[in-house]
C-alpha positions as CSV (number, residue, x, y, z in Angstrom):
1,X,-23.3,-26.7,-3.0
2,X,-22.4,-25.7,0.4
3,X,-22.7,-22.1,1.0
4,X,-18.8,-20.5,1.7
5,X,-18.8,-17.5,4.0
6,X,-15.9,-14.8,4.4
7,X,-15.3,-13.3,7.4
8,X,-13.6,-9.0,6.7
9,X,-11.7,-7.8,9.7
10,X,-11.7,-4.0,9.1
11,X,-13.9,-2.7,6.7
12,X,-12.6,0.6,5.2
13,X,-11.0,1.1,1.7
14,X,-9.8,-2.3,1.1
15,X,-11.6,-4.3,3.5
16,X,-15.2,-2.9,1.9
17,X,-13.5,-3.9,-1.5
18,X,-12.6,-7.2,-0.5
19,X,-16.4,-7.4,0.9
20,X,-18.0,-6.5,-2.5
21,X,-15.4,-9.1,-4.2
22,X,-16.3,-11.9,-2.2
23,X,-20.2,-11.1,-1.6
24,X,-20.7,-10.5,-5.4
25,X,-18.9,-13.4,-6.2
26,X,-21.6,-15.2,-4.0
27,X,-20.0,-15.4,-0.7
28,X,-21.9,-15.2,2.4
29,X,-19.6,-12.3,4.4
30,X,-19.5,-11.0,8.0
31,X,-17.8,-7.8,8.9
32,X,-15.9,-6.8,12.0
33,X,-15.2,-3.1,12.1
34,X,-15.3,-0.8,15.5
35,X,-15.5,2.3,13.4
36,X,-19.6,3.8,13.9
37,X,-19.3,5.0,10.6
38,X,-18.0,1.7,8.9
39,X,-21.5,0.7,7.8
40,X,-22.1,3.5,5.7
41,X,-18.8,3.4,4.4
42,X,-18.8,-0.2,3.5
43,X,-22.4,0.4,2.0
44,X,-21.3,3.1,-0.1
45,X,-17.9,1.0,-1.5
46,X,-20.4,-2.3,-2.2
47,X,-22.8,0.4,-4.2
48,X,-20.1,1.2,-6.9
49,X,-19.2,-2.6,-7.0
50,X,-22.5,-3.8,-7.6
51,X,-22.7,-0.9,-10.5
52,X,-19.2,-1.8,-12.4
53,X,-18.7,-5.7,-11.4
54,X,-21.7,-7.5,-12.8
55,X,-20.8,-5.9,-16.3
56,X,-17.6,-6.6,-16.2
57,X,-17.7,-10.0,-17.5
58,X,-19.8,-12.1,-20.1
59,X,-21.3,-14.3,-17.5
60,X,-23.8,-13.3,-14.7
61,X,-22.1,-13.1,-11.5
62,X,-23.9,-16.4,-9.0
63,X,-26.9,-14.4,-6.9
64,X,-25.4,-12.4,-4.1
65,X,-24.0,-13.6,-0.9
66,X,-25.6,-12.4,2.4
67,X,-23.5,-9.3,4.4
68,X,-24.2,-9.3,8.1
69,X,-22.1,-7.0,10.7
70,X,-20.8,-8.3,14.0
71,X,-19.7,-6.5,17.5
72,X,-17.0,-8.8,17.7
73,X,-14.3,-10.4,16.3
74,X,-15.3,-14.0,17.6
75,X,-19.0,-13.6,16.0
76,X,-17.3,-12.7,12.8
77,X,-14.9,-15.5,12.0
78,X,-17.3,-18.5,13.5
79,X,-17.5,-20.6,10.4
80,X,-15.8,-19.0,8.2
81,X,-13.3,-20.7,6.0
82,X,-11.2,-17.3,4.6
83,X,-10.7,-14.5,7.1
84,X,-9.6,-10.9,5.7
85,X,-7.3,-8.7,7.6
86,X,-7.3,-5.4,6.4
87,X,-6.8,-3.2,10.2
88,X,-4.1,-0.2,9.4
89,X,-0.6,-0.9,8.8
90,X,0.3,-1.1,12.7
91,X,2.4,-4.9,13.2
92,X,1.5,-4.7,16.9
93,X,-2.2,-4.4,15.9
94,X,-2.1,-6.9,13.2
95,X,-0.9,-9.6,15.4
96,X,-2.9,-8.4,18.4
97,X,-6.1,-9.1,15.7
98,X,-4.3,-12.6,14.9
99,X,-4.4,-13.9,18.1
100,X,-8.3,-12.8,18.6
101,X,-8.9,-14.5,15.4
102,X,-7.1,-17.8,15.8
103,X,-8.9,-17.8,19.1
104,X,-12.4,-18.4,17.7
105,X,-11.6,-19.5,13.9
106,X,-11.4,-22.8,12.5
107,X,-8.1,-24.2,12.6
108,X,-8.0,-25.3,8.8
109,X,-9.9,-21.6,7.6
110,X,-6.7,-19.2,5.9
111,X,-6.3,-15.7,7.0
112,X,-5.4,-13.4,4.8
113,X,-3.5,-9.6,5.1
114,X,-4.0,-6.9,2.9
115,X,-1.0,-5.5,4.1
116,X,1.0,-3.8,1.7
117,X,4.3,-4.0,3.4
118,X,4.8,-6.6,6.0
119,X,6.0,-9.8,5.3
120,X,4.7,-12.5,6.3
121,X,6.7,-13.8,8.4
122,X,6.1,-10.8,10.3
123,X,2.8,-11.6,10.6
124,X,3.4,-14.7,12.1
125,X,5.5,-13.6,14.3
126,X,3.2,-13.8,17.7
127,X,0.7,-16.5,15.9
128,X,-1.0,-19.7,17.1
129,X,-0.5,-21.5,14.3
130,X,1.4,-19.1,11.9
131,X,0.7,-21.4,9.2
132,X,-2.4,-20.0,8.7
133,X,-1.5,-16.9,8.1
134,X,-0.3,-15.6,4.8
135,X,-0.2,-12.1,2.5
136,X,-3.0,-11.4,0.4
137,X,-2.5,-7.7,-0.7
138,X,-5.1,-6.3,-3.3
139,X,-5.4,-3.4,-5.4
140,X,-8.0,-0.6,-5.3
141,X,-10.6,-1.1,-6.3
142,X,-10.3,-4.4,-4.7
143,X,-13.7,-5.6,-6.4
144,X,-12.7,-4.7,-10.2
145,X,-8.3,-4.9,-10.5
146,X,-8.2,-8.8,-10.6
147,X,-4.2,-8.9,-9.1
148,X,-3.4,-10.1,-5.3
149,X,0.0,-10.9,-4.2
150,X,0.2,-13.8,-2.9
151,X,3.1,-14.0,-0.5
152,X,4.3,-16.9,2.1
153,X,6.7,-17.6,4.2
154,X,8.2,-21.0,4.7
155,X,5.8,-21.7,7.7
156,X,3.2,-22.0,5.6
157,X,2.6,-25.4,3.5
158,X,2.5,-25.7,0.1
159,X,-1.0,-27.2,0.1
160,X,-2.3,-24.3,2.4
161,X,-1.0,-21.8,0.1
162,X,-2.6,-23.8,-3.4
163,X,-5.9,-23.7,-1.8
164,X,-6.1,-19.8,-1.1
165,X,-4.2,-20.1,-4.7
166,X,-7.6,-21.5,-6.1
167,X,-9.9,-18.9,-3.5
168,X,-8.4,-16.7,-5.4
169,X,-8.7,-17.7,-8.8
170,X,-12.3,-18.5,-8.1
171,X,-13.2,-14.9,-7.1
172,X,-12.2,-13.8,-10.4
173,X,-8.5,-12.8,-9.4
174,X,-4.6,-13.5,-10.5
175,X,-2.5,-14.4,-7.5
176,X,0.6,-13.4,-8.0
177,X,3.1,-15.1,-6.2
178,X,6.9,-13.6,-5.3
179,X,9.2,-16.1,-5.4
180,X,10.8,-14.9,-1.8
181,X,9.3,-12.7,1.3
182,X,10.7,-9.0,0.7
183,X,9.2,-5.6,2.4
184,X,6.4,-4.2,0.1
185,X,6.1,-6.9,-2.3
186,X,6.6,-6.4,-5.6
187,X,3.7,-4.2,-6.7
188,X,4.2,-1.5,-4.3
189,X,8.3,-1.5,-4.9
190,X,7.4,-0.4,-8.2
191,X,4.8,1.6,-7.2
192,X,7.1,3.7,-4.7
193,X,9.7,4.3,-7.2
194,X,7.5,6.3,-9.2
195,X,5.8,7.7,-5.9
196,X,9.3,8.9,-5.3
197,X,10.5,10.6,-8.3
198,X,7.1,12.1,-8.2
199,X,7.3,13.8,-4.8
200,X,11.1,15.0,-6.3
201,X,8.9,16.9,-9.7
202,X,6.5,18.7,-7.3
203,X,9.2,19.6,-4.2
204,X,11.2,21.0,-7.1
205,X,8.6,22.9,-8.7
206,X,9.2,20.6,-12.2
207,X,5.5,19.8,-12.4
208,X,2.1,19.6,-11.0
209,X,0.3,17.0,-9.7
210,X,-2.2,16.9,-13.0
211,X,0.9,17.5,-14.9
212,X,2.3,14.2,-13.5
213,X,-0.7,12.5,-13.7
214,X,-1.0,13.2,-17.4
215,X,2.8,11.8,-18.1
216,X,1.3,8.8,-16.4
217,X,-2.3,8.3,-18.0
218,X,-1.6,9.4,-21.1
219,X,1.6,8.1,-22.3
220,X,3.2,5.2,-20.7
221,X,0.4,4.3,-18.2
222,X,-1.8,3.1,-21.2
223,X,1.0,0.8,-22.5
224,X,2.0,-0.5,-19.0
225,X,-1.8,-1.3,-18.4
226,X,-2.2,-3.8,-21.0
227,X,2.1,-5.3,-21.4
228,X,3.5,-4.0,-18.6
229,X,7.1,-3.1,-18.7
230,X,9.5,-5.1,-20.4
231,X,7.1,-6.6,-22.8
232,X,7.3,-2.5,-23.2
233,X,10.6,-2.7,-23.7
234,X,11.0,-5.3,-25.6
235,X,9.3,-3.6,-28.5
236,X,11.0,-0.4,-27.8
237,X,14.6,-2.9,-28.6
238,X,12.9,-3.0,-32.4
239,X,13.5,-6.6,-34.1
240,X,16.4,-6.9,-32.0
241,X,14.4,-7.2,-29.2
242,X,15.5,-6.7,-25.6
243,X,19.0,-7.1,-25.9
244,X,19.4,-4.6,-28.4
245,X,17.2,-2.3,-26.0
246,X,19.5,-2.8,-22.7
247,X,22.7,-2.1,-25.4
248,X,21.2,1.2,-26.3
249,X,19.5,3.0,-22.7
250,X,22.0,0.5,-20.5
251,X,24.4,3.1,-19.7
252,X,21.5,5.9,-18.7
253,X,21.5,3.7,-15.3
254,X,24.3,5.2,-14.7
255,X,23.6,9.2,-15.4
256,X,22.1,10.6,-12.5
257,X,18.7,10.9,-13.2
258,X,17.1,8.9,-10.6
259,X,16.5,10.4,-6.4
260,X,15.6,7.3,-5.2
261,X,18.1,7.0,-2.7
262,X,17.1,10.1,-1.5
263,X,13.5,10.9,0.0
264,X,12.4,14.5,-0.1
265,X,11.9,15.8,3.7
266,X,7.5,16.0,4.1
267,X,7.4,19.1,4.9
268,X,4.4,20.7,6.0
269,X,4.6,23.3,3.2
270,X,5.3,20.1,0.6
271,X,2.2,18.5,1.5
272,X,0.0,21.7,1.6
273,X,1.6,22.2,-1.6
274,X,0.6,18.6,-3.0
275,X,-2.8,18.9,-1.2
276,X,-3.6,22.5,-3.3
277,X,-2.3,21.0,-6.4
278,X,-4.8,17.7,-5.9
279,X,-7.8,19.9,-5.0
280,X,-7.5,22.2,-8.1
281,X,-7.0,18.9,-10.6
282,X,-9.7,16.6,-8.8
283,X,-11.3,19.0,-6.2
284,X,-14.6,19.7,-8.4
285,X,-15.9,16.2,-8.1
286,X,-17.2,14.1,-4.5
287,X,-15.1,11.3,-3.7
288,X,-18.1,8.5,-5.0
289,X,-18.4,10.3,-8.1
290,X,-14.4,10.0,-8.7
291,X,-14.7,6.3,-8.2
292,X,-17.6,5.4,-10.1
293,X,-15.7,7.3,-13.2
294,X,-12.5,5.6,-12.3
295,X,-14.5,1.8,-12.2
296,X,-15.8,3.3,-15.6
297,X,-13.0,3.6,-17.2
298,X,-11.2,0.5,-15.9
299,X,-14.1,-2.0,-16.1
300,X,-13.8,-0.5,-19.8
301,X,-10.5,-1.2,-20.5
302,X,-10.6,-4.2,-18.9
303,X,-13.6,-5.5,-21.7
304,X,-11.3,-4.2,-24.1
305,X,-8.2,-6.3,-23.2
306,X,-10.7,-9.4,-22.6
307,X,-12.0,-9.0,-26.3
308,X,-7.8,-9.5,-27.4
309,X,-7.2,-12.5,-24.4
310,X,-5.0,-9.5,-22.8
311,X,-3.7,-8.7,-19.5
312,X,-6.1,-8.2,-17.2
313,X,-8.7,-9.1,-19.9
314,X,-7.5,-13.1,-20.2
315,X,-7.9,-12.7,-15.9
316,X,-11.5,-11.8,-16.7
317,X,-12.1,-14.2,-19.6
318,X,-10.8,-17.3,-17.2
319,X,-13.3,-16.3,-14.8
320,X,-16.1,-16.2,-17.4
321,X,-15.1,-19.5,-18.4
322,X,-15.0,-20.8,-15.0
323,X,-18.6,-19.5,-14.6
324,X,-20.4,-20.2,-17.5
325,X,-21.6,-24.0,-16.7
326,X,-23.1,-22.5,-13.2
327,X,-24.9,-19.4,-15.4
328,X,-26.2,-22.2,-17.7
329,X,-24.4,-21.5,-20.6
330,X,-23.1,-24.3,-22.7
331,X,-19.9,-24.7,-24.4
332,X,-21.1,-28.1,-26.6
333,X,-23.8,-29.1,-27.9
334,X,-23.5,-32.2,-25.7
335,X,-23.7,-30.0,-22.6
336,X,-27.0,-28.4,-23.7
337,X,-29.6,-29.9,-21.6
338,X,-32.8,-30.0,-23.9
339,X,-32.9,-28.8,-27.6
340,X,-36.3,-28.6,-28.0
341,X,-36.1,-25.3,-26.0
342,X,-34.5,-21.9,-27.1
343,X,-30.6,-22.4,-26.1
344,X,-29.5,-19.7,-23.2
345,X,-26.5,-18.1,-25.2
346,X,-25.9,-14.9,-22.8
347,X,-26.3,-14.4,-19.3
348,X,-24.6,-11.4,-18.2
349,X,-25.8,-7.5,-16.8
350,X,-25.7,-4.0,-18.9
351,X,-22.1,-2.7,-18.0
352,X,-21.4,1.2,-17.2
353,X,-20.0,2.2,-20.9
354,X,-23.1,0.4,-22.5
355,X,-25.1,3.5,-21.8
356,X,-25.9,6.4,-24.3
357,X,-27.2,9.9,-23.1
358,X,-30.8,8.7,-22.0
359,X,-29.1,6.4,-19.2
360,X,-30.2,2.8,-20.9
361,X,-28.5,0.6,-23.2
362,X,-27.2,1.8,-26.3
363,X,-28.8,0.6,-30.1
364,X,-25.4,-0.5,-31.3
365,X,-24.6,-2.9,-27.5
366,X,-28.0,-4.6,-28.7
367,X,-26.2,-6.0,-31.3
368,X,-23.0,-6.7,-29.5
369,X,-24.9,-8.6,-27.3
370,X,-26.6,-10.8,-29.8
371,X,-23.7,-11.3,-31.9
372,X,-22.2,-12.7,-28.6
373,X,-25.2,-15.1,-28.9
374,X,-24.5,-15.5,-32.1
375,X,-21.0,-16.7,-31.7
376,X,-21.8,-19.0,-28.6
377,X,-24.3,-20.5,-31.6
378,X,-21.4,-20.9,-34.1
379,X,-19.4,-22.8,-31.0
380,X,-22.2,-25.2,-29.9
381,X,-22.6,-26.6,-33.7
382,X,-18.6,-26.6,-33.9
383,X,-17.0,-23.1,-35.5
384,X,-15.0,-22.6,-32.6
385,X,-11.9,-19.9,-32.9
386,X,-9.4,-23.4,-34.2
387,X,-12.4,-24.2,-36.7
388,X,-11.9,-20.2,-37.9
389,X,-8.1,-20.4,-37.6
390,X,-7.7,-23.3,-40.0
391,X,-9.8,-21.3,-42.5
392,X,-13.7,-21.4,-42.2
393,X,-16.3,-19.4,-40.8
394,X,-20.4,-17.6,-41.2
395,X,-20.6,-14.1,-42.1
396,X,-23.7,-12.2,-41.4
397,X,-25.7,-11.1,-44.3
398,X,-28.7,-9.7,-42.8
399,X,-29.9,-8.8,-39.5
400,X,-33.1,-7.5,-38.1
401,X,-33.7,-5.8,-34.7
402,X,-36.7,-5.0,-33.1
403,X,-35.8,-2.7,-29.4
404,X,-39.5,-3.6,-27.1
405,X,-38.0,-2.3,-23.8
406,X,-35.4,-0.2,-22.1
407,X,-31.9,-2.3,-20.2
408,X,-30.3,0.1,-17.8
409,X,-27.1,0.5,-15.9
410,X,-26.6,-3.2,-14.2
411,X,-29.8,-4.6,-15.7
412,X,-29.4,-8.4,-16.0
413,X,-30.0,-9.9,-19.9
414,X,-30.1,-12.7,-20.7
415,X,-30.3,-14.0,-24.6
416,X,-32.1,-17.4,-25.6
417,X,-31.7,-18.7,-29.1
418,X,-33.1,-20.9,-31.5
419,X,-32.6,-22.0,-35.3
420,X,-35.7,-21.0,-38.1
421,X,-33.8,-22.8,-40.8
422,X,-30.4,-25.1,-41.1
423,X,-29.0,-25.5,-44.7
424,X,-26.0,-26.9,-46.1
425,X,-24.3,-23.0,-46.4
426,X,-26.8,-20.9,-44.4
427,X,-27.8,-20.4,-40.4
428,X,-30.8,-18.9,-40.0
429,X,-31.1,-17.5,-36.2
430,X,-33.5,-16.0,-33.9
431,X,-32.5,-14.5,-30.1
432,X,-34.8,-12.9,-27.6
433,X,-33.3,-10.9,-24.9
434,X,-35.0,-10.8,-22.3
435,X,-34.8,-9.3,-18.4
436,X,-36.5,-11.8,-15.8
437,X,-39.4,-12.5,-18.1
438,X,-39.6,-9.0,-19.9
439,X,-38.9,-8.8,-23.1
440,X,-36.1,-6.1,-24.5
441,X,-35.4,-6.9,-27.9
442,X,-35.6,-9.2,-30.6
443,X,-32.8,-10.2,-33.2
444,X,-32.4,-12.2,-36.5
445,X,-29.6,-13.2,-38.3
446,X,-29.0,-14.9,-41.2
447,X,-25.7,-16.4,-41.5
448,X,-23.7,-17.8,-44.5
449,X,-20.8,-20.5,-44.2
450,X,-17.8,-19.2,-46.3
451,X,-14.4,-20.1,-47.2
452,X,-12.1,-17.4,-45.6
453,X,-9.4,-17.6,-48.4
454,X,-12.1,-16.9,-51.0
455,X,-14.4,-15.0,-48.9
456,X,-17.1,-17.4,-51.0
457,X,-20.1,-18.9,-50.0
458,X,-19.4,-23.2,-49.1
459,X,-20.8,-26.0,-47.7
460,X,-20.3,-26.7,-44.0
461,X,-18.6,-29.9,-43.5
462,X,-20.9,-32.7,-42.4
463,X,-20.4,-33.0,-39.2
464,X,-21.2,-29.4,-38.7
465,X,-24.5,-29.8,-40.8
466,X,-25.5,-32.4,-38.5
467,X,-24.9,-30.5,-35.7
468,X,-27.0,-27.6,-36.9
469,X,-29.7,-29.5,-38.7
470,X,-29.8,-31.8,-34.8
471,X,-30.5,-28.2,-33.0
472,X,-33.0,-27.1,-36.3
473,X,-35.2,-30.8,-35.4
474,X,-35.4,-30.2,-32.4
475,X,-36.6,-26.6,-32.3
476,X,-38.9,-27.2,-35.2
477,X,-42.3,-27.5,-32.9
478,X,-41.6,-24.4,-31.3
479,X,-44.3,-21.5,-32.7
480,X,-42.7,-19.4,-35.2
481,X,-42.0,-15.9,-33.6
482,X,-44.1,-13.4,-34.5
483,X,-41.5,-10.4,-35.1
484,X,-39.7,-12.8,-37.2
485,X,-39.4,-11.8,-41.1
486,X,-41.0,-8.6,-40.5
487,X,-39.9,-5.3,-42.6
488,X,-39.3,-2.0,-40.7
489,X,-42.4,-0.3,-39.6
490,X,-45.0,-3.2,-39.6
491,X,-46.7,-3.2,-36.0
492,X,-45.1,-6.2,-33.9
493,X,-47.5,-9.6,-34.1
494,X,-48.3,-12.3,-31.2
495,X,-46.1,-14.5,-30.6
């Protein structure tokens, strides 16, 4: 596979976030950034990345691209196929970069701006080829909130536009794509309104800025993070749905609520006032130590949503699917490359909230993680979520761990699998997670096939036995492990 290199053009906030996206996501990436501090900066932003990405899905992450740093712009963008604008909000300086850029860069390579206002038909305005050139606006964290908007103008062709489409996808992101060029997008129009009525709450002396902040994170910030807003609404219409919902708060568009045509004045005694507020809600922790708590949280929520196929969750689980067959882990049985061998069933890294108060992985993620392994078993051999739907499935009726060795924060595991015993109702199962070629833990699980409307022990149906009973055969040379069938307390065997 040929190696794909990203070139970042300003490498602050958004530009180190883009950085860590694409050089985690095995891109090689060179960075062009005047600032003397930049390096540092950038190192610091790719050091909370590598902490709160690799968890964040159920697949290992491809091995790490290779960062170099450049003087200059031309050194930076030779060979690269996506270039990454993200220089401050200036047009003049935008387009004064484009031109450097399209100088040196290959014709067919797409550049990208993280601008959060222009359009892009602004961008273009001074451009070589302004084809090239399109919106590509991210959200901070850049490396962990999957949505980009993905804006054009008419200049650029429809197949240009697909392929940084795909880029996109293939980083683990959901382009979003406005149906028209309009200042700000459409993220940051929302975003402003509330920005807005916010400013208004603290000029006025209504609220605080935590005071805000907890109207936000604690009430309809958690709904809007996982349905947005009028999948909000739509519930809030009851069975009538939506309609019944507009009927009822319509006419409150019309009550004057709302200052969004008007913009309080920044005065210096408003922002002093904003500034004091902020330092006494967040002021007691370091800027790193706010974002590491902040990708804790979201990489969190986003598991959580990817468990239900939600939101930002079904973002996460498309990119898992997309890289399971390069992480080596099958889907089918047919994909499964020798069955004499343990199966890989789990290739993935120790995530931030898998961590109890000694700082390694919690006894209870042990078993998440294995009864991950245990599903991606129940797939291979055909008990897929349609198989369960229709109304079959195992439940687990004894399990056995044995912990040999500590997993910290970002630790790569991965789970191999194998089958002790294949009968017509029961799955016998052994896993082994291991780090590299250490061993962490051990887990066995006995499985039995039952009918879910009886919640009885059944027979599988034949061609499930013969998957099972195919992987069993095959495995049945392997030397039986030596922790396996052991009661609590018996010192661990060879093997």
């Amino acid at each position: 596979m040929t190696q794909k290199t990203a070139a970042i053009i300003g490498g602050g906030v958004i530009g180190g976030g883009w950085a860590a996206r694409f050089l985690l996501n095995g891109w090689d990436v060179r960075v062009f950034d005047p600032d003397p501090e930049a390096e540092r900066k950038l190192s610091e932003v790719l050091e909370n990345a590598r902490l709160a990405l690799p968890g964040l899905g159920r697949v290992a992450l491809p091995p790490e691209g290779r960062l170099t740093w450049h003087a200059t712009i031309p050194e930076a963008v030779d060979g690269a196929e996506w270039i990454q604008e993200s220089v401050p909000e200036r047009l003049a300086l935008k387009r004064k970069v484009y031109q450097a850029v399209q100088a040196h860069c290959d014709a067919g390579a797409v550049i990208g701006s993280s601008t959060s206002g222009f359009r892009p038909s602004q961008l273009q305005g001074c451009a070589t080829r302004p084809e090239q050139i399109v919106v590509t606006h991210p959200f901070n964290p850049v490396y962990l909130l999957p949505l980009v908007e993905l804006v054009a103008s008419p200049q650029n062709p429809a197949d240009m536009v697909a392929r940084a489409a795909e880029t996109l996808r293939g980083l683990g992101m959901h382009p979003l794509q406005p149906r028209d060029e309009i200042d700000a997008h459409i993220a940051d129009r929302l975003l402003e309104a509330v920005w807005r009525e916010a400013l208004w709450l603290v000029r006025d002396g209504v609220a605080t800025t935590e005071e805000i902040d907890d109207a936000i994170r604690l009430g309809f910030g958690l709904r809007w993070a996982q349905m947005g807003l009028f999948e909000t609404y739509r519930i809030a219409g009851g069975e009538a749905g939506m309609k019944h919902f507009i009927a009822q708060f319509g006419p409150a568009l019309k009550w004057p609520w709302t200052r969004l045509m008007d913009v309080p004045e920044m005065t210096e005694e408003l922002a002093e006032m904003i500034a004091a507020q902020s330092d006494a809600q967040s002021g007691h922790m370091c800027l790193r130590a706010l974002e590491q708590q902040r990708d804790v949280n979201l990489s969190g929520m986003i598991r959580m949503l990817a468990d239900q196929g939600w939101g930002a969750g079904a973002v996460q689980n498309a990119h898992d699917a997309a890289r399971a067959a390069d992480a080596g882990l099958a889907r089918r049985l047919e994909d499964v490359a020798d069955l004499s061998r343990p199966i890989l069933t789990v290739n993935r890294a120790v995530p931030p909230d898998w961590l109890d108060f000694n700082g390694h992985m919690t006894e209870a993620r042990y078993l998440e993680a294995f009864g991950h392994a245990t599903d991606r078993m129940m797939e291979l051999i055909g008990c897929d979520r349609g198989y369960v739907a229709a109304g079959h499935s195992f439940f687990t009726a004894e399990s056995h761990l044995c912990h040999v060795s500590e997993a910290r924060l970002g630790t790569p595991i991965r789970v191999t699998s194998r089958v002790l015993m294949a009968g017509p109702r029961k799955m016998h199962l052994w896993h082994e997670m291991k780090s590299d070629e250490r061993l962490l833990a051990t887990g066995e699980h006995m499985l039995i096939h039952v009918a879910l409307d009886t919640r009885q022990a059944c027979e599988m149906p034949p061609a499930m036995q013969g998957a099972l009973s195919r992987i069993a055969a095959a495995q049945a040379d392997l030397p039986a492990p030596g922790r396996g069938g052991r009661a609590v307390g018996h010192a661990p065997q060879p093997g």
